[in-house]
Residue, then its C-alpha position, 0 to 999 in steps of 0.5 A: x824040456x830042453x832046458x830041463x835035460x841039461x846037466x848041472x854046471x860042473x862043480x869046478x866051474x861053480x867054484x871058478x865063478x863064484x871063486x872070483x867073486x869071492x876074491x873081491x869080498x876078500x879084498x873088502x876085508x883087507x880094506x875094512x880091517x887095515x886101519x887098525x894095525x896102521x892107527x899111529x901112522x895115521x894118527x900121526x900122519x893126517x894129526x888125528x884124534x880118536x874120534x877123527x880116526x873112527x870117522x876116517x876108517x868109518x868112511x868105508x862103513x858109510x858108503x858101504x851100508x848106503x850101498x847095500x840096497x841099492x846093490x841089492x836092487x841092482x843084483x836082481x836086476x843087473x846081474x852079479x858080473x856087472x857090478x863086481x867088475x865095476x866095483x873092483x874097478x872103483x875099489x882099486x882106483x879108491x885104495x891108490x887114491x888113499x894110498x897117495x892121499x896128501x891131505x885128509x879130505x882126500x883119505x876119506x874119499x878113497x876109504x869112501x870109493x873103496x868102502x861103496x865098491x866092495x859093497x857089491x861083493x857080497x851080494x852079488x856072491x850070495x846071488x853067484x851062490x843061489x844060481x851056480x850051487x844047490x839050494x841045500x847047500x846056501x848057508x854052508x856056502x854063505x859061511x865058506x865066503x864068510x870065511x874067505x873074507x875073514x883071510x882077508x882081515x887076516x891078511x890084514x893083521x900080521x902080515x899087513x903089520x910086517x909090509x907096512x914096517x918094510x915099505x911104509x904104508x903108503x906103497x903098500x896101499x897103492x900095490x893093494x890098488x893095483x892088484x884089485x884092479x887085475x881083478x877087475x878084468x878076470x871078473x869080466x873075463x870069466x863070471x857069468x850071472x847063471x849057468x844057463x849063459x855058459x850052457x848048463x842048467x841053473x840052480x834057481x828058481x825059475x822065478x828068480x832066472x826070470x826076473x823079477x816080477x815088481x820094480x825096483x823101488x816095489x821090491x825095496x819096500x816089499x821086504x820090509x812088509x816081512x817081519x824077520x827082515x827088521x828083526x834080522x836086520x838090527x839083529x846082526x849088527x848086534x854081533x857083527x859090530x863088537x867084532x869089527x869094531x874091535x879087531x877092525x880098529x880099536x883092539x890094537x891099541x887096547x891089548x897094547x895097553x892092557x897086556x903091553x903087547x907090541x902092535x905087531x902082537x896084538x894084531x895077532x891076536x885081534x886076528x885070532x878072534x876074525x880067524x875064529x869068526x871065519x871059522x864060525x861061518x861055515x860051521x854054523x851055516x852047514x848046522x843049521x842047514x842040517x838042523x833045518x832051522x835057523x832059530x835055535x842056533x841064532x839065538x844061541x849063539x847070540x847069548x854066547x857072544x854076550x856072555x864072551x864080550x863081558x867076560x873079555x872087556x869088564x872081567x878084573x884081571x883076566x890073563x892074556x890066555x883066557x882073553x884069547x880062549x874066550x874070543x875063540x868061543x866069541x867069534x865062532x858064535x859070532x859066526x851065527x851071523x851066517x844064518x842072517x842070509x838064509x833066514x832073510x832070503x826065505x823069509x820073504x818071495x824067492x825073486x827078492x832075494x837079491x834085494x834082501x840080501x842086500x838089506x841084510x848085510x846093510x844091517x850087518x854092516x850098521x854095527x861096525x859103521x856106528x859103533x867105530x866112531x862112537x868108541x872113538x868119541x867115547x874115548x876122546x871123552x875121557x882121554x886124559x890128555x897123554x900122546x906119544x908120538x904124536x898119538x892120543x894114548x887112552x887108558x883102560x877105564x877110557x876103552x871100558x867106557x867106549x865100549x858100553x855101546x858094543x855091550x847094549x847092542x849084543x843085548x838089543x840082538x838077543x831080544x830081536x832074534x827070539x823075536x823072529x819067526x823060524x822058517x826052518x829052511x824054507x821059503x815062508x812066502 
């Protein structure tokens, strides 16, 4: 009885908290986009090809979808403040040791040390949000936090471009570093997993404050017996993998070549479309919260997303402003992806929530970790033997070629989300 006259947290204190975690997410945005303003560099740098290049940033996407069930695991279990200090401290330690990479081996070690620890962020943020804020307000938040990592990719466009052009790209590798590992200490400092550690009533299930009632290893193979967990989790990658394939690598260089843009230039406009995403999130989470159902939107959005790409990529002659109005429209469907979470989190026992949240973004993630490197080698296939500066060039027959697999995958989605069973905003089982 005591515990049920407590008061809730203030709502300050939950954005405090979850705020935090959210600062990690944002960072792992950073790190996930900056290869694509810093292609030549690399490129020239290390000696690469395309290919090489795709499985050099892709280094982040292996460790981090290897990561996600286990994060998951570990959130239920472990708690959310555990494992974002730990990950920001080995997500510094990762962007310094790429930063001062000598050699390429030792590049692919940080972009995998970095990519494996912000792995955390975003669970454990989904598991911040389930015990600090109102149910209700579950994929609206989702969406606020997809939006915060958004300015990180942002952050990652223009403004990365210019302190690159001012100190090289190394020294501002290194300061990135440095900053996640400040972050580290604040998390450790100021979260905690549930209200209840501070003194204030929670706003989880009793069940999920409690425990899990199964171990670890029963906890990963019980989602799975839920169909939405599949159909969700290829689904995503479907529209999650175009965006960040494209303006996480390999869009700088193409818009430089169909527009003529400076990198500088087309990194802004790559960034428009992550801003667009960004947006998207929030937007899409608070409708289908007011909804009270996931499906519709899902799967409309889905067919807009292929409808956009389509008209972006194999559309003869379309100007620049018609690009960037159709990749608005793009990314703010894209930000249907939001609803993943909710929908898995219901879909299967309230105290998995973690662990599905986890698998989930696993498959969010699937998409840009295998769509990069195919691009790569799909271009590397139909170079045509050009290098400036000591950089492949590709020309655009080479692009449309490479992002056939973008393509087919969106369509893959749409099949998956019709055929996925509507909760409408409450836990099936």
């Amino acid at each position: 009885m005591k515990a049920q006259a407590k008061s809730y947290p203030p709502l300050w204190l939950s954005w405090l908290i979850w705020g935090l975690g959210a600062l990690l997410y944002l960072i792992g945005f950073y790190q996930r986009v900056a290869p694509a303003v810093i292609t030549k560099e690399l490129m020239s740098q290390f000696s690469l090809s395309a290919a090489a290049l795709g499985n050099l940033s892709a280094y982040y996407f292996y460790a981090y979808v290897a990561m996600q069930l286990p994060t998951g695991v570990l959130a239920d279990h472990w708690g959310p403040r555990r494992l974002l200090c730990a990950g920001a401290l080995v997500a510094g330690v990762g962007s310094v040791l790429f930063g001062m990479a000598p050699a390429l081996v030792w590049a692919e070690l940080g972009r995998l040390l970095v990519g494996g620890a912000v792995a955390v962020a975003w669970v454990a943020l989904l598991k911040l949000a389930g015990h600090w804020f109102n149910a209700k307000r579950f994929a609206a938040i989702s969406g606020m936090g997809l939006l915060v990592g958004v300015v990180g990719a942002v952050t990652a466009g223009v403004p990365l471009r210019l302190m690159v052009d001012a100190f090289g790209w190394r020294p501002v590798m290194v300061a990135s570093g440095a900053i996640t590992l400040a972050l580290a200490l604040a998390i450790w400092l100021v979260i905690r997993d549930d209200p209840s550690r501070r003194g204030w009533r929670s706003y989880a299930p009793q069940q999920a404050v409690d425990g899990a009632s199964c171990g670890i290893l029963a906890g990963v193979g019980r989602i799975w017996r839920y169909p939405n967990t599949l159909l969700l989790f290829f689904a995503s990658g479907g529209l999650v993998g175009p965006v960040l394939t494209f303006a996480g690598l390999w869009g700088v260089p193409y818009l430089s070549l169909r527009y003529g843009l400076t990198p500088a230039k087309a990194a802004f406009f790559c960034s428009v479309l992550m801003i667009a995403w960004a947006m998207g999130g929030p937007i899409m989470g608070a409708l289908s919260d007011r909804m009270g159902k996931r499906k519709p939107l899902y799967l409309g959005g889905a067919l807009v997303v292929l409808l956009s790409w389509l008209v972006m990529l194999y559309l003869p002659g379309l100007p620049l402003w018609a690009f960037v109005v159709v990749s608005i429209i793009s990314g703010l469907a894209s930000g249907t992806i939001i609803i993943t979470f909710a929908w898995c989190k219901e879909s299967v026992p309230a105290h998995l929530g973690g662990t599905v949240s986890g698998a989930a973004n696993m498959g969010v993630m699937l998409g840009p970790t295998l769509l990069q490197p195919v691009v790569g080698w799909l271009l590397d296939l139909n170079w045509g033997g050009q290098v400036d500066q000591g950089a492949r060039v590709y020309d655009l027959s080479a692009f449309q070629v490479g992002f056939v697999p973008m393509m087919a995958w969106i369509m893959v989605a749409v099949v998956l989300v019709a055929l996925a069973r509507e909760s409408h905003c409450r836990q099936l089982v």
